[in-house]
N, C-alpha and C positions, 0 to 999 in steps of 0.2 A: 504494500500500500504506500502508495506516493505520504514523502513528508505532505505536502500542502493538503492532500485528504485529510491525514490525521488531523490537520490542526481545525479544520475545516468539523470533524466530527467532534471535537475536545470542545469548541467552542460553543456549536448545537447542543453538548450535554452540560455545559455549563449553563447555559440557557434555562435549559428542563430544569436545572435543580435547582437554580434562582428563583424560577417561576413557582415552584412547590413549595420550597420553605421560605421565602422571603413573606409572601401574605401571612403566614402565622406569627412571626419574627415582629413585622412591622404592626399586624393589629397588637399583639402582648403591648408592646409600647408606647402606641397609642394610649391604648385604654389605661394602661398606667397614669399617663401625664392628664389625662382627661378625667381619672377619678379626683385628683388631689389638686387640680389646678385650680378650684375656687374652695372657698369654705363656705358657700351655699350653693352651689347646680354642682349636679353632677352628671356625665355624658358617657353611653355606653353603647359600643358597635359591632354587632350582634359576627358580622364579617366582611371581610375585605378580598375580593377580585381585584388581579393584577392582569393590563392588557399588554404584553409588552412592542406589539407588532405595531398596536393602534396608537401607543402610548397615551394609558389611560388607566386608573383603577376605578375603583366600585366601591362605595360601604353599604350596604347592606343591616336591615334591621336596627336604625340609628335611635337611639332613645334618651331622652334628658330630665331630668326630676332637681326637686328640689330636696335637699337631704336631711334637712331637720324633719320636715314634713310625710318624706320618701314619699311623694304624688310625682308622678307623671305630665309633664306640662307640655313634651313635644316628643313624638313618633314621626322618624322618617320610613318609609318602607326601603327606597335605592337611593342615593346619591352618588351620581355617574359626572367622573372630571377629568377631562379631556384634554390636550391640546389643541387651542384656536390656529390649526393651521393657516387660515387666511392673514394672522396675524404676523406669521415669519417672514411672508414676503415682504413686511413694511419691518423687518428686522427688530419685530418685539415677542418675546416668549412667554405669549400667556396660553391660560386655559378656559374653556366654556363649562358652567357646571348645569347638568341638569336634574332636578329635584321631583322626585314622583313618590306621590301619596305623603304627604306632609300631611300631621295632622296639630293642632296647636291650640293650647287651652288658656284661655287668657284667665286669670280668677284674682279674686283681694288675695289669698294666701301668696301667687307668687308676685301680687305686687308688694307687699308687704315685705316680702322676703328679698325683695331687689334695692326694699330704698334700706335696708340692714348697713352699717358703715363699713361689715367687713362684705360687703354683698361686691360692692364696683362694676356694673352688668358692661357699661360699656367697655371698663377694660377687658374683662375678664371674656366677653365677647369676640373682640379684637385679639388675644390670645388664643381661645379654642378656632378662630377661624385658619390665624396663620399657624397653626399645627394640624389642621387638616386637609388646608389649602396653602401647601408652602410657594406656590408659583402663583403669580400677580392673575385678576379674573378680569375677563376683556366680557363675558354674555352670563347670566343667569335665568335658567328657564324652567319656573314654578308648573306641573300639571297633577291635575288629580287633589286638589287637596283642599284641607277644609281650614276654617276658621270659629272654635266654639269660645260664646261670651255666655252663656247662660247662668253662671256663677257670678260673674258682673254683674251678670242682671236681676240679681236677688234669687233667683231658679234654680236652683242646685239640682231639680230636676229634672227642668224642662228640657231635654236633651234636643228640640226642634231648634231653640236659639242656638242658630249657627251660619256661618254660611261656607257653602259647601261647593262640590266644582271647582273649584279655584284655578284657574289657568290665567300667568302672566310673562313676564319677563324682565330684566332689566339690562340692557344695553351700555356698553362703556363704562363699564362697573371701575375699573382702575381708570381715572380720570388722568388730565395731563392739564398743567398750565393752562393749555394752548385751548384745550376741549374740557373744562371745566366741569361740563352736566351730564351727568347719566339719565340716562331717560327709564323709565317704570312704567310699564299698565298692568295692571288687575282684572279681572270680571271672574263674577261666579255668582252663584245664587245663593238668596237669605229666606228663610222658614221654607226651604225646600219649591219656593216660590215666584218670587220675585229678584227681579236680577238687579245688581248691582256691579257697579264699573268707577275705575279709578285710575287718570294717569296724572303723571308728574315728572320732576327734576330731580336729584340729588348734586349736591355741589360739597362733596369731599374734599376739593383741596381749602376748604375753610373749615374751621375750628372756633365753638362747635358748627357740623354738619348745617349747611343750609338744604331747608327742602321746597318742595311745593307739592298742593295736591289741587287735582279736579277731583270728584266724586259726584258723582249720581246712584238715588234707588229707584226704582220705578216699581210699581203695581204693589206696594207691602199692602198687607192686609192689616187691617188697623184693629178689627174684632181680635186677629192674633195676639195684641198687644195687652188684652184687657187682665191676663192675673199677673204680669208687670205695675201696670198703671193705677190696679184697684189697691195695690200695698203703697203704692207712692203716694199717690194723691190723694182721696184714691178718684177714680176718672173710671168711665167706659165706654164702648164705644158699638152700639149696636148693626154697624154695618162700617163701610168707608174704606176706601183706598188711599195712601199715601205717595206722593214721590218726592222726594227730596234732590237737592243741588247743593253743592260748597264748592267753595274756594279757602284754600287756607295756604298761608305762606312762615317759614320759620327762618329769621334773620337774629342772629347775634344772640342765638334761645328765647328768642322774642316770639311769639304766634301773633297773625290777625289774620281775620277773614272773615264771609257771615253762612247761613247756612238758609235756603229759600225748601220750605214745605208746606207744601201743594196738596189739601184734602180734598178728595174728592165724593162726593155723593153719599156725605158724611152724616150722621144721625146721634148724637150722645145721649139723647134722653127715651128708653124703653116705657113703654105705656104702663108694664107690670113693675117699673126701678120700685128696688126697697132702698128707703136711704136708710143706712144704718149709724148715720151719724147729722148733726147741725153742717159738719164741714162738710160731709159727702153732697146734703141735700143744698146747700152753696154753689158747692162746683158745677155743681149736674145745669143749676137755674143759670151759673155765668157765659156754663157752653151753652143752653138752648139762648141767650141771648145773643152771642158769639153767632150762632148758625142766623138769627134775624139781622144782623147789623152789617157781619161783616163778609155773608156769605154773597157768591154771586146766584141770582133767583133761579137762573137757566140751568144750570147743571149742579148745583149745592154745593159748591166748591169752595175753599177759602187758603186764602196764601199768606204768609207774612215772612220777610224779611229779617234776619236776625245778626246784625254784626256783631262780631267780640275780638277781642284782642289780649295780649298779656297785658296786667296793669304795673304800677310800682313793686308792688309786692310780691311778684311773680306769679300771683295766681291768674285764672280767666274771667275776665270782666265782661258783662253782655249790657250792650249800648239799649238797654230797655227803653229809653225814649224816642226810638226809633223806631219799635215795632209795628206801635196800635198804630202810623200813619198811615204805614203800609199795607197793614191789613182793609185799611176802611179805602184806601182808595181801589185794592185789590176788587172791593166789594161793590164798588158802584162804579168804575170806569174799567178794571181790570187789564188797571197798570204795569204790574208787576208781573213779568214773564217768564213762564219756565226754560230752565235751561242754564248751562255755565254762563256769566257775564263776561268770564276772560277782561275783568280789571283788576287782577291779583297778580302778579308773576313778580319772579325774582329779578328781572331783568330791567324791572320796573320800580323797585325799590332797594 
């Protein structure tokens, strides 16, 4: 056998064996630095494929919890990271990741657990990422996945608060001087129903993180909303559709924007209401007056306007003397028009 065979087969079996033990080798290690890397989340990955022809691997079964608590807050099913070949020819070595079956639980426990002093989410963030993703990210592409708030939402049970589908992407994820903005969209569906859509900016080479969003919901069912609304307020809603609009923009950890929600063919007061309370039986008379004042006659619809912005204090302030304008003029000339305004952008402030 020719020397160059040999070496030619020495090198293919070195290959095979890299390829065999290196994924065990390298998940051990991972999952080590990923259990002890914060002293609140902890991150565990079930397994790891190595592609070496594609140059690419795989984790598999990816999971994260909060470890005082030990819940469960994020389940990935595959996370597949590539190299952005299109990106070599412009002489930059990044990678495209894509993300299938994310599932992610927003709840008080793990907010609670993030604002902890030894929590640091965004560092500690920024650490689990460049140890999973050690090569800079030029595309991220979200499919299949969901979004649950139902524990925000006071509903520890309601397992339908969610919204679910979730197909996005984000673009120019590693930014440059020169190209500043990563671009984002969203869309997916909320109570298994109504869809909802979301694009925007990221602007990473600032500190902190400049963003921007659009958002729209369209068709929510508003009877859906009523064992929310009857602990908060309590409020009900015995028909009616919602769609909602925002604009929000985040400059220097500053927020402002407003948010436009559009009822439609709306109804709060049932012939059979028990009011079980002085405040309940309040609400109930402020909406049937709401529906006479500021609804439009044709279609029973009503809109109003909602700016807010961060104030001195850091908290969210909502410009309340701006509302009822917009609603009353909503309701006799039907001023106020659905849809993004596009007077928000970062480019603009």
């Amino acid at each position: 056998m020719k020397t160059k065979t040999k070496l030619a087969l020495a090198f293919v079996a070195i290959l095979v064996v890299i390829r065999i033990l290196a994924p065990a080798i390298i998940l051990k290690k991972l999952n080590a630095h990923l259990a002890g890397f914060s002293p609140v989340y902890f991150i565990h990955i079930a397994d790891l494929d190595l592609s070496l022809i594609r140059g690419a691997y795989r984790f598999e079964g990816v999971t994260a919890q909060l470890k005082e608590k030990k819940t469960d807050f994020l389940s990935v099913e595959k996370i597949d990271v590539s190299v952005a070949w299109r990106e070599l020819f412009r002489g930059r070595i990044l990678t495209d990741i894509d993300v299938e079956a994310a599932d992610f639980t927003l709840s008080r426990e793990l907010i609670e657990g993030s604002r902890a002093p030894t929590a640091e989410p965004e560092a500690k963030a920024r650490d689990a990422a460049a140890t999973l993703f050690p090569v800079r990210i030029e595309r991220i592409v979200i499919r299949d996945s969901s979004f649950h708030f139902a524990q925000l939402m006071g509903d520890p049970e309601g397992k339908q608060w969610r919204i679910s589908s979730i197909e996005g992407s984000v673009v120019n994820f590693t930014s440059t001087p020169n190209v500043p903005f990563a671009l984002y969209s969203l869309n997916g569906t909320v109570l298994d129903s109504s869809s909802f859509k979301a694009v925007g900016k990221l602007n990473r080479q600032k500190t902190p993180m400049q963003w921007e969003l659009d958002a729209e919901i369209r068709e929510f069912d508003l009877v859906a909303a009523n064992p929310i609304l009857k602990r908060q307020v309590p409020f009900t809603f015995t028909k009616g559709k919602l769609d909602a609009f925002a604009e929000v923009i985040s400059v220097d950890g500053k927020m402002k924007g407003y948010i436009k929600p559009f009822f439609k063919k709306v109804d709060v007061v049932a012939n059979k209401e028990k009011f079980v309370s002085l405040k309940h039986f309040a609400v109930e008379i402020i909406g049937a007056l709401a529906n006479l004042v500021m609804r439009k006659s044709d279609d029973k619809s009503t809109a109003v306007r909602v700016p807010f912005a961060t104030g001195p204090d850091g908290g969210l302030k909502v410009e309340t003397s701006r509302i009822l304008p917009t609603a009353i003029q909503y309701g006799f000339d039907g001023g106020l028009q659905p849809g993004i305004e596009d007077q928000i952008n970062l480019e603009r402030n």
